[in-house]
C-alpha positions in Angstrom: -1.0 2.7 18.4 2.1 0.5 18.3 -0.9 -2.3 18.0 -1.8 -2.4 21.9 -5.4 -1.9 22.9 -6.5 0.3 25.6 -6.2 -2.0 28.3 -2.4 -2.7 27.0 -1.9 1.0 27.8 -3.7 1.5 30.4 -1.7 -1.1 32.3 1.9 0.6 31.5 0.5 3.8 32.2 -0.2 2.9 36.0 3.2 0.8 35.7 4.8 3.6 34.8 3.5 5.9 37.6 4.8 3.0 40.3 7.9 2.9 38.8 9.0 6.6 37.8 7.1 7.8 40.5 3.6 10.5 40.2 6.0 13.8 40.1 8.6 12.7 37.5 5.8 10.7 35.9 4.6 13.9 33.2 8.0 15.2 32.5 8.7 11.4 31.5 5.9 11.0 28.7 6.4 14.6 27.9 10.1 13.4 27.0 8.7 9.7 25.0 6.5 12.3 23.4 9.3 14.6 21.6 11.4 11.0 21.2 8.1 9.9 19.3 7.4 13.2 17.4 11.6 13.7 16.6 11.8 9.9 15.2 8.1 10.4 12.6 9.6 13.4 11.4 13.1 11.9 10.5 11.3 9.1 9.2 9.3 11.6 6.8 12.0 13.4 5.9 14.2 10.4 5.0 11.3 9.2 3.1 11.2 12.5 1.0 14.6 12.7 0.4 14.8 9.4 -1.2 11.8 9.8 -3.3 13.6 13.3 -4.2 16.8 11.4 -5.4 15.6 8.5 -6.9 12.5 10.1 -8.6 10.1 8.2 -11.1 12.2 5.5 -10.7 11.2 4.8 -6.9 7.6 4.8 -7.9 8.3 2.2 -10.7 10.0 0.3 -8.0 6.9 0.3 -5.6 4.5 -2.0 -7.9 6.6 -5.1 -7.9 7.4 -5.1 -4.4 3.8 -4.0 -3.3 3.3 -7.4 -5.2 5.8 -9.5 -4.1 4.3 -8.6 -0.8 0.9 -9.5 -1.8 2.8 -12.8 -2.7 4.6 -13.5 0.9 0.7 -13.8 2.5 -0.5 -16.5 0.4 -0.3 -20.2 0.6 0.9 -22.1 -2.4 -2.9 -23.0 -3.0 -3.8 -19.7 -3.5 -0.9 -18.4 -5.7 -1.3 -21.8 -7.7 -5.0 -20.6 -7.8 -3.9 -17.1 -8.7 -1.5 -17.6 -11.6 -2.1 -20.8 -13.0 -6.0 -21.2 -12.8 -7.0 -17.7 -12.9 -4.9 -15.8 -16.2 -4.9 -12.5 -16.2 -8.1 -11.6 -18.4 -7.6 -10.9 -22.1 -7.6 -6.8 -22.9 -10.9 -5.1 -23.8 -10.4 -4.2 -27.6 -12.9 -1.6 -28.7 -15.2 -2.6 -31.3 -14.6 -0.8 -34.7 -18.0 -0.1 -36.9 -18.0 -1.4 -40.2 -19.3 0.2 -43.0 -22.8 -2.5 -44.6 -21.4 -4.5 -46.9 -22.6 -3.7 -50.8 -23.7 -6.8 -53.1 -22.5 -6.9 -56.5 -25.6 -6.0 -57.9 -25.3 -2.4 -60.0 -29.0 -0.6 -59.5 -28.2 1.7 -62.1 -27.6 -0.9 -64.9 -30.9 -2.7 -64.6 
């Protein structure tokens, strides 16, 4: 959660109760909680609502810059390694059977 560890919280928590005090303390995280629960569901909602408006075209969207992202962690060895070294390998063409092929030799003329 928010990338802190248990010890992370737990240390707030008991900073919390010296600060706000044990009585005030519940009605405190009570209120952080509805904050917490209020701000996911906006961010859902606003989430929905531009995949609603834009459509297909946000999904086409999503592929480059899930790559470009992929991009941003690597160091220029890599990417060199990546684009330059390692092409993309060829597409898989399914084999097409061919019929035997017939020598010129008429069976029925001998």
């Amino acid at each position: 959660m928010f990338g802190l560890s248990a010890e992370h919280l737990l240390v707030l928590l008991v900073a919390a109760l010296f600060i706000i005090g044990p009585e005030r303390l519940p009605g405190a995280l009570t209120t952080v909680r509805k904050a917490v629960v209020k701000g996911k569901n906006a961010l859902g909602a606003m989430q929905q609502q531009i995949t609603d408006e834009v459509g297909p075209e946000f999904e086409q969207l999503r592929k480059p810059l899930r790559e470009l992202n992929q991009l941003r962690g690597m160091d220029p060895r890599a990417a060199l390694t990546r684009f330059v070294l390692d092409p993309a390998p060829a597409p898989v063409v399914p084999a097409v059977p061919r019929a035997p092929k017939v020598s010129g030799v008429d069976m029925e003329a001998t």
